[in-house]
C-alpha positions as CSV (number, residue, x, y, z in Angstrom):
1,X,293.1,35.3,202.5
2,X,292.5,33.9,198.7
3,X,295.1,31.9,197.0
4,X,296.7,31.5,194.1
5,X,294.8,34.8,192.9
6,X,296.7,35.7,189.4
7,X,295.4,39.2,188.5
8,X,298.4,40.7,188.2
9,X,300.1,40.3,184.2
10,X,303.1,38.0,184.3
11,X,305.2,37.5,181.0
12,X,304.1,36.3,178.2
13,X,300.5,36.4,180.1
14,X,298.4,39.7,179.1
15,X,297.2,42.0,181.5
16,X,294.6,41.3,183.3
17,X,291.3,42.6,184.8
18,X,291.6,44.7,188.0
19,X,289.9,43.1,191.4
20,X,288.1,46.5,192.5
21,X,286.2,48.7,189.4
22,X,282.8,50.1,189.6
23,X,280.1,49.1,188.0
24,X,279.6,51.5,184.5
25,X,275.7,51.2,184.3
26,X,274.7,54.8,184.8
27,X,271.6,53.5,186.8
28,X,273.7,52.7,189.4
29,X,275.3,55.9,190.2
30,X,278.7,54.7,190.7
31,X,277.6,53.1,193.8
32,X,278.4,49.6,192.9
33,X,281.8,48.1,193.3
34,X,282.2,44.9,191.1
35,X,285.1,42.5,192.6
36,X,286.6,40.2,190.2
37,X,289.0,37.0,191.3
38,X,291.4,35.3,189.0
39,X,292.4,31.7,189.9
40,X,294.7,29.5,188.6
41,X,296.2,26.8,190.8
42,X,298.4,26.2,188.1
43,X,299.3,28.7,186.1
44,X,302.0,26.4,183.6
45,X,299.0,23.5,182.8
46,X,296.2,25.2,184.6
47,X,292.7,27.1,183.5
48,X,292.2,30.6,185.0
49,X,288.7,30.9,186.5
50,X,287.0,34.0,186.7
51,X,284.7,34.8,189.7
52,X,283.3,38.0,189.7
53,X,280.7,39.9,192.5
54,X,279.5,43.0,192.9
55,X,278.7,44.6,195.7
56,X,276.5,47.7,197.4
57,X,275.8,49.7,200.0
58,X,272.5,49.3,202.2
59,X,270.9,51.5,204.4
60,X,273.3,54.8,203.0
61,X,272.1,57.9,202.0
62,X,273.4,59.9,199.1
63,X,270.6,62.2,198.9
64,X,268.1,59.8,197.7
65,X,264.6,58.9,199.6
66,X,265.3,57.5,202.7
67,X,263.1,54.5,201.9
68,X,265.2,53.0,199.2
69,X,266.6,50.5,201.6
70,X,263.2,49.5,202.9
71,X,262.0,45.8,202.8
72,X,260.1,44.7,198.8
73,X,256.4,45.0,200.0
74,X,254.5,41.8,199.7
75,X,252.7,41.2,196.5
């Protein structure tokens, strides 16, 4: 549980962004999820701080080689 999250518009605040999208680089195939937090402990004299991760699969399969997961090879 995450609190005071505040992605969801409240008058006169804007509209905000949305916690789940995925990630619009072409290169990653729509397999990326980015997850973005809004907090603001206090939304009247408070900052809203953004923190945003993305996320991915490992070890799936979407017909791609099955050694894309595999482990960098030393250098």
């Amino acid at each position: 549980m995450a609190d005071p999250i505040v992605n969801q518009p409240s008058p006169p605040n804007p509209p905000v962004k949305p916690v789940f999208s995925l990630d619009p680089d072409p290169n990653k195939g729509g397999r990326t999820i980015i997850v973005t937090l809004m907090v603001n402990e206090n939304p009247v004299n408070g900052q809203t701080v953004q923190l945003q991760e993305s996320i991915t699969g490992r070890n799936t399969e979407y017909g791609y080689p099955n050694n894309v997961c595999n482990d960098i090879p030393p250098y």
